[in-house]
C-alpha positions as CSV (number, residue, x, y, z in Angstrom):
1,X,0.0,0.0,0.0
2,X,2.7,2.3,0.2
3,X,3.0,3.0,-3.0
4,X,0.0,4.7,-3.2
5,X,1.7,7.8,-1.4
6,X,3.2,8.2,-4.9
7,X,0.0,9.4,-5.4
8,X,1.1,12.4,-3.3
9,X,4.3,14.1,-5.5
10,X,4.9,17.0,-7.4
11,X,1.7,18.6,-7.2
12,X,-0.2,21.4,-4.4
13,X,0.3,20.0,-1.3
14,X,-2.6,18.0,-0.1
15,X,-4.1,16.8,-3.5
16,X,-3.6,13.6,-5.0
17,X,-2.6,12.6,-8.7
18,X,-6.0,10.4,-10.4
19,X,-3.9,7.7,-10.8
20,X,-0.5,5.9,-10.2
21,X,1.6,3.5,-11.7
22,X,2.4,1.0,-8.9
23,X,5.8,0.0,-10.5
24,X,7.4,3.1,-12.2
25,X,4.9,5.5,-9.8
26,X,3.4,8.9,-11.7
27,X,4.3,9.1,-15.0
28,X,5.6,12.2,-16.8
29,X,2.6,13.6,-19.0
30,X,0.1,12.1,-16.2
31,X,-3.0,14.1,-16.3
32,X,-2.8,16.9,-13.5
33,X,-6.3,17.8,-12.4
34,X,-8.4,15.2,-10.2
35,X,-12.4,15.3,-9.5
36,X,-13.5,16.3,-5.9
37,X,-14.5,13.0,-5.1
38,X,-11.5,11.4,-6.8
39,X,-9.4,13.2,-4.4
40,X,-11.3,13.7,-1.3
41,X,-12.5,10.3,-0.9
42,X,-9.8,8.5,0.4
43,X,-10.6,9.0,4.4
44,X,-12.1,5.8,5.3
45,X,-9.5,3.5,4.0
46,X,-6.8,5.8,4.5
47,X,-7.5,5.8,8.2
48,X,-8.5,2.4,8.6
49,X,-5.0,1.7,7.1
50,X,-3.2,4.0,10.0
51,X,-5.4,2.7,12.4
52,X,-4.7,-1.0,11.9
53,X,-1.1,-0.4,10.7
54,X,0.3,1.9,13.7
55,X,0.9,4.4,11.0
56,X,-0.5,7.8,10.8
57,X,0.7,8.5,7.2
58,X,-2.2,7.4,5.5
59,X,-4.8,9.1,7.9
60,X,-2.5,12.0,7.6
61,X,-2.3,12.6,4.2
62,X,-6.0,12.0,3.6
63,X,-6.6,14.0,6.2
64,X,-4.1,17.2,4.3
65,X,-6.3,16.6,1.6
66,X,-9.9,17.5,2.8
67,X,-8.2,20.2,4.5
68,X,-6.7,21.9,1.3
69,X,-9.8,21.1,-0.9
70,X,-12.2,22.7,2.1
71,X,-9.9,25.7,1.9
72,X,-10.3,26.2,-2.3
73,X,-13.9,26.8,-1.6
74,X,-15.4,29.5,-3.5
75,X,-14.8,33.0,-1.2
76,X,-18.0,34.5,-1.8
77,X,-20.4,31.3,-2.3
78,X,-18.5,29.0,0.3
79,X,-19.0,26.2,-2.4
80,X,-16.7,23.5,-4.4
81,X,-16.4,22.9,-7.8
82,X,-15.6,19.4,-9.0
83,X,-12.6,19.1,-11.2
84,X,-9.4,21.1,-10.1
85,X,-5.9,21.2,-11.5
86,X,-3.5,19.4,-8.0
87,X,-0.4,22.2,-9.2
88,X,-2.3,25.0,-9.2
89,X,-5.3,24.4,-7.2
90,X,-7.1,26.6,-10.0
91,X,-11.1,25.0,-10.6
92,X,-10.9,23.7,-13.9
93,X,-14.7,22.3,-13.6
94,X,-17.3,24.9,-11.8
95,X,-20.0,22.7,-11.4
96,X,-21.1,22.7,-8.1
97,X,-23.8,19.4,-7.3
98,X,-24.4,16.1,-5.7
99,X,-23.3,13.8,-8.5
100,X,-20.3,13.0,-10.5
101,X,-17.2,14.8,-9.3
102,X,-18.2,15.5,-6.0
103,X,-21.0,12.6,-4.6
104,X,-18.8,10.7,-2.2
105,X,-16.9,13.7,-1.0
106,X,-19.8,14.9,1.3
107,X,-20.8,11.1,2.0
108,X,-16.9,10.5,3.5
109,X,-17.1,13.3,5.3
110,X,-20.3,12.3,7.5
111,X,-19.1,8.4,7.4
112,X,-15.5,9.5,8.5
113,X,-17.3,11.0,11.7
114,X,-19.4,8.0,12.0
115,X,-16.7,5.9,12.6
116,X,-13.5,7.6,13.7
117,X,-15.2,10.7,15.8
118,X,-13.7,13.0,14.7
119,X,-15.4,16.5,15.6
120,X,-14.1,18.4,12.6
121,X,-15.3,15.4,9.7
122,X,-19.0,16.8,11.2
123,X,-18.5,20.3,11.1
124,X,-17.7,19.9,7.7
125,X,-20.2,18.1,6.6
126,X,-22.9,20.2,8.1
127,X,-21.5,23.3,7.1
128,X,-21.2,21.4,3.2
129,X,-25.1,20.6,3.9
130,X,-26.6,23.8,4.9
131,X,-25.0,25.0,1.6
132,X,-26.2,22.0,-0.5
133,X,-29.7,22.9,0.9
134,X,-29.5,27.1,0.8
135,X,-28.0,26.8,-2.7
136,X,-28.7,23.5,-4.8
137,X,-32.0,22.8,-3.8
138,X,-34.9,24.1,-5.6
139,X,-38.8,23.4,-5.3
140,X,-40.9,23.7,-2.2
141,X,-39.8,23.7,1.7
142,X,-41.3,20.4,2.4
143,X,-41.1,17.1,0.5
144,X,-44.0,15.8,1.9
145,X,-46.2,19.0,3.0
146,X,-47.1,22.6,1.3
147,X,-47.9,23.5,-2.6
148,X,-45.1,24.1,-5.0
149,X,-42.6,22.3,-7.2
150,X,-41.3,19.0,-7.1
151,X,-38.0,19.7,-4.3
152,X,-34.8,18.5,-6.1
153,X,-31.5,19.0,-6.1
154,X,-29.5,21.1,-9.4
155,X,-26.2,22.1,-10.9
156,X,-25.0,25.3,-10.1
157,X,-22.1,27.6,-11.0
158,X,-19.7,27.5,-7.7
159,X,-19.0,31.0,-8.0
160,X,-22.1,32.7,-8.2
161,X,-24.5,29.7,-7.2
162,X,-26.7,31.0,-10.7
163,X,-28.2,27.2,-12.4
164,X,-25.6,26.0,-14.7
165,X,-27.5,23.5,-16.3
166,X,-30.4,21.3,-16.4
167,X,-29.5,17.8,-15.9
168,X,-29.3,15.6,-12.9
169,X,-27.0,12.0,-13.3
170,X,-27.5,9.2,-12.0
171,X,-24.4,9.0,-9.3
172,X,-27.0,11.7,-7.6
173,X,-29.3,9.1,-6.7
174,X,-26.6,7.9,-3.3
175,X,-26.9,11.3,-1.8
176,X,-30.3,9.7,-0.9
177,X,-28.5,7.1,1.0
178,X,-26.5,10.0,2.6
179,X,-29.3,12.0,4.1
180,X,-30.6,8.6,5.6
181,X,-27.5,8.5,7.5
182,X,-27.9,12.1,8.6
183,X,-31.0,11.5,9.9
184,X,-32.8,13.8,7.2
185,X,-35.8,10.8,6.2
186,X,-38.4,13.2,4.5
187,X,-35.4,14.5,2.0
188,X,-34.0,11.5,1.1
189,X,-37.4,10.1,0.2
190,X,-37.9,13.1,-2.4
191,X,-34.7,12.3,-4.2
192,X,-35.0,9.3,-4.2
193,X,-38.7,9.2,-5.7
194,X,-37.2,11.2,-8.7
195,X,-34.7,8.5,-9.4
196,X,-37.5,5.9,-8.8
197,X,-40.0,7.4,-11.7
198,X,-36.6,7.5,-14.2
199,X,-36.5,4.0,-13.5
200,X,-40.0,3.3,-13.7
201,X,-39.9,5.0,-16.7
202,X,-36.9,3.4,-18.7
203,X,-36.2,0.2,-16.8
204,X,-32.7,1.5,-15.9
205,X,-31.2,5.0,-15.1
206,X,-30.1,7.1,-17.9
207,X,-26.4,8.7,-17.3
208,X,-27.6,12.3,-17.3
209,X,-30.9,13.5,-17.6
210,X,-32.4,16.7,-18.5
211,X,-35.2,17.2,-16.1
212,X,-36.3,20.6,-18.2
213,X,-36.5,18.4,-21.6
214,X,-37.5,15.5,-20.0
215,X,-35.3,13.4,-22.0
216,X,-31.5,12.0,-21.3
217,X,-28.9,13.9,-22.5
218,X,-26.4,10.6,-21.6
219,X,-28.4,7.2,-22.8
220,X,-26.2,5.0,-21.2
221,X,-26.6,2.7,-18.2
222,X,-23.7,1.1,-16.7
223,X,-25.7,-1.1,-14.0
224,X,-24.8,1.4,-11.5
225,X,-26.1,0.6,-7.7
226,X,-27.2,4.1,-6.1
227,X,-30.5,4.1,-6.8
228,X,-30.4,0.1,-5.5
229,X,-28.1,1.4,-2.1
230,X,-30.4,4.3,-1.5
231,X,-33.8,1.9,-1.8
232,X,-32.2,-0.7,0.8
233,X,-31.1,2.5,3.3
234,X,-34.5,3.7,3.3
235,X,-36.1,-0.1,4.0
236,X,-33.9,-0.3,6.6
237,X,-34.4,3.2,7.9
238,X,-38.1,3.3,7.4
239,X,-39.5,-1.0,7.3
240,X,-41.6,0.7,5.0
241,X,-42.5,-2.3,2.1
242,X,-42.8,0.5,-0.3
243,X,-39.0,-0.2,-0.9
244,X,-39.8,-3.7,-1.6
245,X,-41.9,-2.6,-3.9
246,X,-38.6,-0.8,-5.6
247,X,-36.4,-2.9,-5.2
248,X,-38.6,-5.5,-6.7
249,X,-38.7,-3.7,-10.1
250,X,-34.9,-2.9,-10.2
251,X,-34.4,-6.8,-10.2
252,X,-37.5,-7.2,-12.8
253,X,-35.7,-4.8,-15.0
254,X,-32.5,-6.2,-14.5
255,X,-33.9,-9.8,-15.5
256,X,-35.4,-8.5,-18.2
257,X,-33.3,-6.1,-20.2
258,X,-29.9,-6.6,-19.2
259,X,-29.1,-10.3,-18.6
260,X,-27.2,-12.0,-20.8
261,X,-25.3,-15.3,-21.3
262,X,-22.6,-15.1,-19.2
263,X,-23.8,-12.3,-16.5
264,X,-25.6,-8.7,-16.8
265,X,-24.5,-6.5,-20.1
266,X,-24.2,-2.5,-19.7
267,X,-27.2,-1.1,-21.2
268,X,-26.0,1.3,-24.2
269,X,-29.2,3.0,-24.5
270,X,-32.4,2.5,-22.2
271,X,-34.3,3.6,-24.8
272,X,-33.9,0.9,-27.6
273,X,-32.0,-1.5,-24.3
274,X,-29.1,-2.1,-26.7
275,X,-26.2,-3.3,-24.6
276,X,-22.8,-3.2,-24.2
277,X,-20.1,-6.2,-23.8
278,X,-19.1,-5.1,-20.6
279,X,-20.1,-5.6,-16.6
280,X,-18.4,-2.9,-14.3
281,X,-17.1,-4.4,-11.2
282,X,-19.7,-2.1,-9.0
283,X,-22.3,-4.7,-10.1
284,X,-21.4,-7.3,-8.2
285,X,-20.0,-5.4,-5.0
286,X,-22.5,-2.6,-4.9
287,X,-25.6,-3.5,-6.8
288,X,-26.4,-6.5,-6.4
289,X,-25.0,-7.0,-2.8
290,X,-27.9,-4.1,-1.6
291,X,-30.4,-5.8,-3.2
292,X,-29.9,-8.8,-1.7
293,X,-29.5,-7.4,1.7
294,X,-33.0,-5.1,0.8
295,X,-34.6,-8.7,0.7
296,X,-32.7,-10.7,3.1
297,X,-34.0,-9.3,6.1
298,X,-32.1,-11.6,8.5
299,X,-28.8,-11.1,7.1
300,X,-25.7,-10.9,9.5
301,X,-24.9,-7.7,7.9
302,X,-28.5,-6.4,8.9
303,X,-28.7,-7.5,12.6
304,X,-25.7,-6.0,12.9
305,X,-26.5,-3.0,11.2
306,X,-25.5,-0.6,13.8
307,X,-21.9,-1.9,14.0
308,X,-21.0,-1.5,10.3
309,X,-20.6,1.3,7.7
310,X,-20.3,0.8,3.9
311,X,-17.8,2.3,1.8
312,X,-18.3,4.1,-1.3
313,X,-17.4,1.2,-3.3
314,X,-20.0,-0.8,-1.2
315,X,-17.4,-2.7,1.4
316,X,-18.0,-3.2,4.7
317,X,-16.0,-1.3,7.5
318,X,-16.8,-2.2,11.3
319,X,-17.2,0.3,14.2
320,X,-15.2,-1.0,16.4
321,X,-12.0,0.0,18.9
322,X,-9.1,-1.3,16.4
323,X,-10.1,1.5,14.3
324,X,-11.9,4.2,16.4
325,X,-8.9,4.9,18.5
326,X,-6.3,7.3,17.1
327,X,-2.9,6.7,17.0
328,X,-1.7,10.2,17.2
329,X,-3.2,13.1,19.2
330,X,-5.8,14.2,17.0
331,X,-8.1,17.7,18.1
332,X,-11.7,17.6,18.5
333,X,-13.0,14.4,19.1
334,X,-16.7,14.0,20.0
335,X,-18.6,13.6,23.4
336,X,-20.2,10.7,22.3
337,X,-23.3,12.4,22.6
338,X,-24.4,13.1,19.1
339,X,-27.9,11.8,17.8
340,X,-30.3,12.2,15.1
341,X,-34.4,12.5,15.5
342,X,-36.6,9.4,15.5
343,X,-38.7,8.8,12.4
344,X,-42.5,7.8,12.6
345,X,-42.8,4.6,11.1
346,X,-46.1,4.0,8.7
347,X,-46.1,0.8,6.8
348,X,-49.4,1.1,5.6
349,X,-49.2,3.9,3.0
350,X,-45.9,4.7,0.6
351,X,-43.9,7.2,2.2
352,X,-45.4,10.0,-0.6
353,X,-48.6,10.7,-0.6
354,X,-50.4,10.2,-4.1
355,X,-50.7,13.8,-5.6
356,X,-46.8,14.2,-4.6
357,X,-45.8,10.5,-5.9
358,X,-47.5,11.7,-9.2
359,X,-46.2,15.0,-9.7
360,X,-42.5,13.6,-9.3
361,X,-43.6,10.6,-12.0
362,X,-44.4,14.0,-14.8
363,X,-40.8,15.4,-13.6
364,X,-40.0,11.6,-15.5
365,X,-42.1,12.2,-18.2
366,X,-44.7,9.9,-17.0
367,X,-47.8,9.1,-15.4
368,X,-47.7,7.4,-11.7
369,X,-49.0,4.0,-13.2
370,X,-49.8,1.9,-10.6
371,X,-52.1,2.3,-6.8
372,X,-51.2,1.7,-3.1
């Protein structure tokens, strides 16, 4: 594993290269910018690594890196962009949004505190939150009360926070997964009712789709497993069978469109379901794993729910000692004394009511098809 701090050379400190060779380390002419979540999602196996090694590098230099990216934040806006050049630490990308380029950045941050404690992961987090909700989110106040629009979550320009376009992609659908964490139940069921009606309406999730055109502006679906982890986080938040319900067609469609032969086929175009020769790796550790958890209620990995936390790439950390307790005098570690608010269970109805399930289905392009 130490080769991976080659990562860490001849760049800004505190940024990481995209990529390493393990043998010859970075390459002359290696491509200097990184994505946000490229480089500032390396805290949870960084610091497991310290934690079970006795060696703080890793923690440390993962550590550097949320530090430096936190303190490139737009002056005026307070947000992040999502592609930045590591020798310069000029934004190369503005976009400012929950999905590609950013998505696990914020998730790390509230896992990192989950399991490690660390006072200062939180405070990050929540300040990255209150922004995400003053200055991405559009549509009414409530998900599930008041009149208004369809609440949803857009791209904006991190300098001025003005909408820079009008797609959402489909890595968006895990932030769902990330409020559930947070405790946030009624936000996470909005976003994750938008990426349910794309399904419902293409059998898969397009790339990128333009929720002004109502059509994809990316066709392609590479079995990707957010809107599968976010469905099994909110079953296990809420019991409610709603997310059965989900999950149930995600596996239908899957069946159906995408297997082939020798395993599941990348879907080229969920349109015409022409496929691809190709089956990402994610399929089998992400998408697939959470729906079988979602239906295999009794699961170790479900009874023991409360001792675990999944990385981004869908493995399974455990909250224990071996890795809770630093190995260096680190500031700012929690009371222990940190909760979130109950949520009212109520199995009998879907967690939307009708008239709000139904508006989000015509954000889709489609009508909500089916009772109960």
């Amino acid at each position: 594993m130490y080769k991976t701090l080659h990562l860490y050379t001849l760049h800004i400190p505190g940024i990481p290269f995209p990529r390493v060779n393990l043998q010859s380390g970075v390459k002359e002419g290696t491509i200097n910018e990184n994505c946000v979540a490229g480089a500032g999602s390396l805290l949870l196996e960084f610091t497991v690594l310290s934690r079970l090694l006795g060696d703080g590098t890793y923690e440390s230099l993962a550590r550097k890196t949320n530090r430096k990216l936190w303190s490139l934040r737009n002056k005026v806006t307070g947000l992040l962009g999502n592609v930045i050049n590591i020798q310069t630490g000029e934004w190369k990308g503005v976009i400012s949004g929950l999905g590609a380029g950013l998505d696990s950045f914020y998730e790390y941050l509230l896992k990192a505190f989950v399991l490690f404690g660390v006072e200062t992961d939180l405070k990050m987090f929540q300040e990255a939150y209150t922004l995400i909700i003053s200055q991405l989110r559009r549509g009414r106040d409530r998900c599930v009360l008041g009149e208004g629009e369809t609440p949803m979550y857009v791209n904006v320009d991190m300098r001025d926070g003005s909408l820079l376009n009008t797609w959402i992609d489909a890595l968006q659908a895990s932030f769902a997964a990330v409020q559930v964490l947070n405790g946030d139940i009624d936000e996470a069921v909005c976003i994750h009712a938008i990426y349910y009606s794309l399904w419902k309406r293409y059998d898969a999730l397009p790339e990128r789709y333009n929720w002004h055109l109502k059509v994809p502006d990316v066709y392609f679906y590479p079995l990707r497993p957010e809107l599968a982890e976010s469905t099994y986080m909110l079953y296990r938040a809420t019991q409610n069978p709603f997310y059965l319900r989900v999950g149930f067609d995600i596996l239908q469609s899957l069946n159906t469109f995408a297997r082939v032969k020798c395993g599941y086929a990348t879907v080229h175009n969920v349109v015409d379901k022409s496929l691809e020769d190709r089956m990402e790796s994610f399929f089998l550790s992400e998408t697939v794993k959470y729906l079988y958890l979602l239906f295999d209620v009794n699961n170790a990995v479900n009874r023991n729910e409360e001792r675990i936390m999944f990385t981004t790439e869908g493995h399974i950390i455990p909250i224990d000692k071996r890795i809770r307790d630093p190995i260096y005098d680190a500031p700012q570690y929690f009371s222990r004394n940190h909760s979130c608010t109950a949520f009212k269970l109520d199995r009998h109805r879907p967690p939307l009511d009708q008239s709000r399930l139904a508006q989000i289905f015509r954000l889709a392009g489609i009508s909500l098809g089916f009772s109960g």
